[in-house]
C-alpha positions in Angstrom: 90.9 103.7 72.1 90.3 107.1 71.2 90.5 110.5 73.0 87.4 113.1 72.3 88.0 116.1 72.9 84.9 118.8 73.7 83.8 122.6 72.7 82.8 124.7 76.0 80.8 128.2 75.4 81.8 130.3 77.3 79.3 133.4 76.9 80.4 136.2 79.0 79.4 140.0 78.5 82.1 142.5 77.0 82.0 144.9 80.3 82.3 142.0 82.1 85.5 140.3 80.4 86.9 144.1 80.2 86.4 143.9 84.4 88.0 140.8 84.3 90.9 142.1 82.2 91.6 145.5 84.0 93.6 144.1 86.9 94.6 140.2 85.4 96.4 140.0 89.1 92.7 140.0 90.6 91.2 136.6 92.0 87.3 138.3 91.7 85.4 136.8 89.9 83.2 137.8 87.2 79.6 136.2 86.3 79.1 134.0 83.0 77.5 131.0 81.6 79.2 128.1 80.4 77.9 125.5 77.9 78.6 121.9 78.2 77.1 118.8 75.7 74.1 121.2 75.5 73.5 122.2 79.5 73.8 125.8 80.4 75.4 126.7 83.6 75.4 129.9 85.9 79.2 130.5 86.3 81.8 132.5 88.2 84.7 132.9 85.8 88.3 134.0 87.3 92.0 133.8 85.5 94.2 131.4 87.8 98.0 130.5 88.3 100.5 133.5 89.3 103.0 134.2 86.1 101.5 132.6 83.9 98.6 135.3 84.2 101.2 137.7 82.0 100.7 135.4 78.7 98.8 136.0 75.8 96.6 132.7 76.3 95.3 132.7 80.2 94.2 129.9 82.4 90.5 130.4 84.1 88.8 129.2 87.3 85.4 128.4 86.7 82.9 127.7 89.8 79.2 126.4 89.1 76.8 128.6 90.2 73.3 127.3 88.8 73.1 124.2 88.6 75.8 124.1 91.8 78.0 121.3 90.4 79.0 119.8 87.1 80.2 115.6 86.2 80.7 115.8 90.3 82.8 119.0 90.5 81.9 122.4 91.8 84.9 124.2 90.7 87.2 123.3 87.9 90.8 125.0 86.1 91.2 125.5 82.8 95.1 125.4 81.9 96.5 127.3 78.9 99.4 125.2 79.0 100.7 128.4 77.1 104.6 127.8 77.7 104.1 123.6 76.8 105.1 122.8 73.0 103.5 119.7 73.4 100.4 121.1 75.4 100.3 116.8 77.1 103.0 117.3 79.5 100.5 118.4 82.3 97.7 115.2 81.8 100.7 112.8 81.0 102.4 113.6 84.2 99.4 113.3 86.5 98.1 110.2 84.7 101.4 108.9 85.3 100.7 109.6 89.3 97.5 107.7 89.6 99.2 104.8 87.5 101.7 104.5 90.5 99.1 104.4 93.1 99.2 107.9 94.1 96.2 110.0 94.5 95.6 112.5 91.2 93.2 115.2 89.9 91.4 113.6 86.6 92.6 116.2 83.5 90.7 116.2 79.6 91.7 118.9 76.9 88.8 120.8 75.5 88.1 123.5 73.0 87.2 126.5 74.7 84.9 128.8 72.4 84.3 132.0 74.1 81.2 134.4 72.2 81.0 132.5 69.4 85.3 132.7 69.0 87.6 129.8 69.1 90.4 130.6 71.8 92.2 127.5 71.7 92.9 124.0 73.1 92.6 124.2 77.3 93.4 121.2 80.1 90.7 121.3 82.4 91.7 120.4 85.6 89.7 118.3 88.6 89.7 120.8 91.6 91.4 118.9 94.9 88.3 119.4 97.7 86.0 117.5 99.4 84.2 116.5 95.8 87.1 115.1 94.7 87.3 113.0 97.7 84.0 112.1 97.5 84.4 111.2 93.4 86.8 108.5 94.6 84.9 107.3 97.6 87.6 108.8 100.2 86.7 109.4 103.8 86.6 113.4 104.3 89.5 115.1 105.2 90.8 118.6 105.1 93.0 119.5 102.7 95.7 122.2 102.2 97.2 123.3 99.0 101.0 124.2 99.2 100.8 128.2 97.0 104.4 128.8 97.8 108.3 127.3 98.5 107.1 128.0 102.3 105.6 124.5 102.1 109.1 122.6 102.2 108.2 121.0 105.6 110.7 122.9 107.2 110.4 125.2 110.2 113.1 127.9 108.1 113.4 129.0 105.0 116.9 130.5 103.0 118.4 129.9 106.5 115.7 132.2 107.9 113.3 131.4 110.9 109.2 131.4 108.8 106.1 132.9 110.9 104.6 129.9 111.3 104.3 126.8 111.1 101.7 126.3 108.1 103.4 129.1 106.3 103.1 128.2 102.5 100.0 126.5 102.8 96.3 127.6 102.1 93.4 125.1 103.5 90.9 124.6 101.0 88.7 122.0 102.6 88.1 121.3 106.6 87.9 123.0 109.6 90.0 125.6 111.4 90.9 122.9 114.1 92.0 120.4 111.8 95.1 122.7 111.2 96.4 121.2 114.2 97.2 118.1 112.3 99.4 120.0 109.8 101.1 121.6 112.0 101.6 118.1 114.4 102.9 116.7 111.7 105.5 119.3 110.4 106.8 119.4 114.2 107.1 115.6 114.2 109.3 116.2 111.3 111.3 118.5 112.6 111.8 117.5 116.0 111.7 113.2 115.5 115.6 112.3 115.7 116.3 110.1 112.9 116.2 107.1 114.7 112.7 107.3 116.0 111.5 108.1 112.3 109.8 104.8 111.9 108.4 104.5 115.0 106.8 108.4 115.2 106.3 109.6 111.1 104.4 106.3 110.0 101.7 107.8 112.8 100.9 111.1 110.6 102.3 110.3 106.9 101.4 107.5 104.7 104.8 106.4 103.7 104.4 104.4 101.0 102.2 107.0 98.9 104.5 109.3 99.9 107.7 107.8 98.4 105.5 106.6 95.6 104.8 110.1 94.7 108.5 111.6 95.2 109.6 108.7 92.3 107.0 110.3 90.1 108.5 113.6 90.7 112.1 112.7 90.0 111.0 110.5 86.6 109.1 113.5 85.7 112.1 116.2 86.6 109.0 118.8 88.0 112.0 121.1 89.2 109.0 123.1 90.9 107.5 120.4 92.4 109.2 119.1 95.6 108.0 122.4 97.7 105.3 123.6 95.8 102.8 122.4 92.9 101.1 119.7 95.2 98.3 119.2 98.1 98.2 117.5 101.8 95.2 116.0 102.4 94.7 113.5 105.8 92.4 111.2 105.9 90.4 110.4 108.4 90.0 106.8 108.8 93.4 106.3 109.1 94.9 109.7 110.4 97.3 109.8 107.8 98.8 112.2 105.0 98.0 111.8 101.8 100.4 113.9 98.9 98.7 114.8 95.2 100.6 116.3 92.6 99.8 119.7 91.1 100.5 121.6 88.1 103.0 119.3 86.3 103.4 120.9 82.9 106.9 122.3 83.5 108.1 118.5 83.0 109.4 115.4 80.7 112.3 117.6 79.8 111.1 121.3 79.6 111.3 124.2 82.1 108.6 126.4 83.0 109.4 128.9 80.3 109.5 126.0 77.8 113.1 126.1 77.1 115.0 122.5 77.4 115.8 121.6 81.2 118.9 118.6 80.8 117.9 115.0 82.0 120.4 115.6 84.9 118.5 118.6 86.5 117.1 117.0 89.1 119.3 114.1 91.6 118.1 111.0 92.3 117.0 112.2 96.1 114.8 114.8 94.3 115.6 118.9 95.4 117.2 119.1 98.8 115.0 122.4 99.4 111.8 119.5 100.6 113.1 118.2 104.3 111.1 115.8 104.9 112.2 113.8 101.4 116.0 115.3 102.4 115.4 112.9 106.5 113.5 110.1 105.1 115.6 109.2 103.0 118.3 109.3 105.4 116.6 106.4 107.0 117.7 103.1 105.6 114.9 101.4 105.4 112.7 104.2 103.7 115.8 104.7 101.2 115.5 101.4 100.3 111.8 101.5 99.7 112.3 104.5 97.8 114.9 102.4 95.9 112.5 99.6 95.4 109.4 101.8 94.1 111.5 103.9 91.7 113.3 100.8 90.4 110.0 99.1 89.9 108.7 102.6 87.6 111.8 103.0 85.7 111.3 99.3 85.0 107.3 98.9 84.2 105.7 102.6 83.7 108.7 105.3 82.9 109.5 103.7 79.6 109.1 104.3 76.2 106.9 101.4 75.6 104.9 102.0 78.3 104.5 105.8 77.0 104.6 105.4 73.4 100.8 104.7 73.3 99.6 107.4 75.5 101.9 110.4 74.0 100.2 109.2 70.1 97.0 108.8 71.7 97.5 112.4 73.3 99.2 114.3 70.1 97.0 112.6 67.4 93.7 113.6 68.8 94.8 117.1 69.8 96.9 118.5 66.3 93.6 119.0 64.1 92.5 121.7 67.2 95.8 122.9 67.1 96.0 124.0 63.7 93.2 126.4 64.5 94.5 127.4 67.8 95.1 130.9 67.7 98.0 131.0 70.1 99.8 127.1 68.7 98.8 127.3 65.6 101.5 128.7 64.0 103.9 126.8 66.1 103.0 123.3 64.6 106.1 122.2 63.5 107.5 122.2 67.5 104.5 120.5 68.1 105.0 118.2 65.9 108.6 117.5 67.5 107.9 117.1 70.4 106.7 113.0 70.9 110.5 112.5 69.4 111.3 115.2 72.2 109.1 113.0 75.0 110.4 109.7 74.1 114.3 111.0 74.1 113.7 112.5 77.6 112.5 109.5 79.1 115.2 107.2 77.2 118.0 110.1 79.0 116.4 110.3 81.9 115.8 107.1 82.5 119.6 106.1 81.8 120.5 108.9 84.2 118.4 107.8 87.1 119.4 103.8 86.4 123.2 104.8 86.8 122.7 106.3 90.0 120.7 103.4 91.7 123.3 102.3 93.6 123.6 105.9 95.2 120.5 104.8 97.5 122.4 101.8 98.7 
């Protein structure tokens, strides 16, 4: 199997990328057009993410104009994946998620040319709306991306009482009404004693994905991850919750700065700042489904052998774009580290997470 890995144009005039570049905090967009396998599209072309938009090497947010959509999507993310060595962590993380059953945006790395100069190796991202529900033959739903540590299902925050109760939380597809979901189920949370939790919370949150998706974030160690970095979406058929991961490159070992983050970071239970992992896994029964499906992973999918393939795969096809990436380039020898890196994390972590099984008991 091999991995290809495209050249995007980008061809965007110089006033334009000097508007874009005079206030890098700004979220307005600026027109270009975008090459793709020969098609030319109309674009509006944004930086993205929040400090990441200090670094040499930023990530975009593209949105078709003319033609309207692209390979199904109307928006996607480019990634600089500027702090990541290994520049895989991000794809290997949320390729990881959809292997455990758990809803996950698609991710490809391409070369990313801008007028006629090569800027370097990007992850483009699948944008979580109602295309990407559609793409996967899901009943529409709204869906609400959680942009700050607001979103730990919680009615407070540091101890202190938050404005409301979808505070930390931006809708990006649906209606006004269907915030009254969101907010039912955060109340239900909040207000279910324990002992009614598998009677009332099985009515407004699909359990099983749920717990599926905190195991990912624990094998993982996505430190930012439990209150932030992922997206609600309910669907409609069955009423119920849905979790997808976000953003996942701060993982298999490395902090969001790059530096080394130990194999012990993160407990078992995942951070205690997300309440509603904090009270279901208080519940005995959910604890020891939680048990089960992370036992199952560290057994089947968060191995070495398992990951051996797709980390080679991953590093073999990117390192001849990353010799002429003007921002890795000259890093190559971390790069070249960093499978050994991957594979020791998982061994550690893995070890780490075994040991404390029993704790869920």
């Amino acid at each position: 199997m091999s991995y290809l890995i495209p050249s995007y144009f980008l061809i965007i005039e110089e006033g334009d990328l000097e508007e874009l570049r005079r206030d890098v905090r700004s979220d307005t967009p600026v027109p270009a057009y975008l090459q793709i396998e020969g098609a030319i599209y109309d674009i509006d072309i944004a930086y993205r993410g929040s400090y990441t938009r200090k670094f040499r090497k930023r990530s975009y947010q593209i949105e078709f104009i003319k033609p309207s959509t692209c390979s199904g999507a109307r928006v996607i993310h480019l990634n600089a994946e500027y702090k990541d060595p290994s520049l895989i962590r991000n794809k290997l993380s949320l390729d990881l998620f959809r292997d455990l059953s758990v809803l996950s945006p698609h991710s490809q790395h391409i070369n990313l040319i801008r007028n006629e100069s090569f800027r370097g190796v990007y992850l483009q991202l699948e944008s979580v709306d109602d295309l990407f529900l559609k793409n996967r033959d899901l009943p529409l739903g709204p869906i609400y991306y959680a942009v700050n540590n607001n979103a730990n299902f919680s009615l407070t925050r540091d101890e202190k009482q938050k404005e409301s109760l979808l505070s930390g939380y931006k809708r990006v597809s649906g209606s006004p009404s269907d915030d009254d979901f969101l907010q039912k189920l955060i109340e239900k949370i909040n207000h279910t004693h324990l002992s009614q939790f598998p009677d009332v919370i099985p009515q407004y949150l699909n359990i099983d994905k749920y717990l599926r998706w905190l195991a990912g974030a624990v094998c993982t160690m996505n430190n930012d991850g439990f209150t932030h970095n992922y997206a609600l979406y309910r669907n409609s058929e069955t009423g119920l919750f849905e979790i997808i991961p976000w953003d996942y490159d701060a993982t298999w070992g490395r902090k969001v700065d790059g530096g080394v983050m130990r194999y012990d970071y993160v407990p078992i239970e995942g951070k205690k700042s997300n309440h509603l992992s904090c009270l279901l896994l208080q519940v005995p029964e959910y604890r020891q489904l939680y048990r089960n499906i992370l036992e199952e992973t560290l057994e089947t999918k968060f191995t070495v052998e398992y990951m051996e393939n797709k980390v080679m795969l991953l590093h073999q096809a990117l390192r001849p774009h990353i010799l002429l990436d003007p921002y890795k380039k000259k890093t190559i020898d971390v790069f070249d580290s960093e499978p050994d890196f991957i594979f020791q994390f998982i061994r550690d972590r893995s070890n780490y997470l075994r040991k404390h099984l029993a704790d869920l008991n």
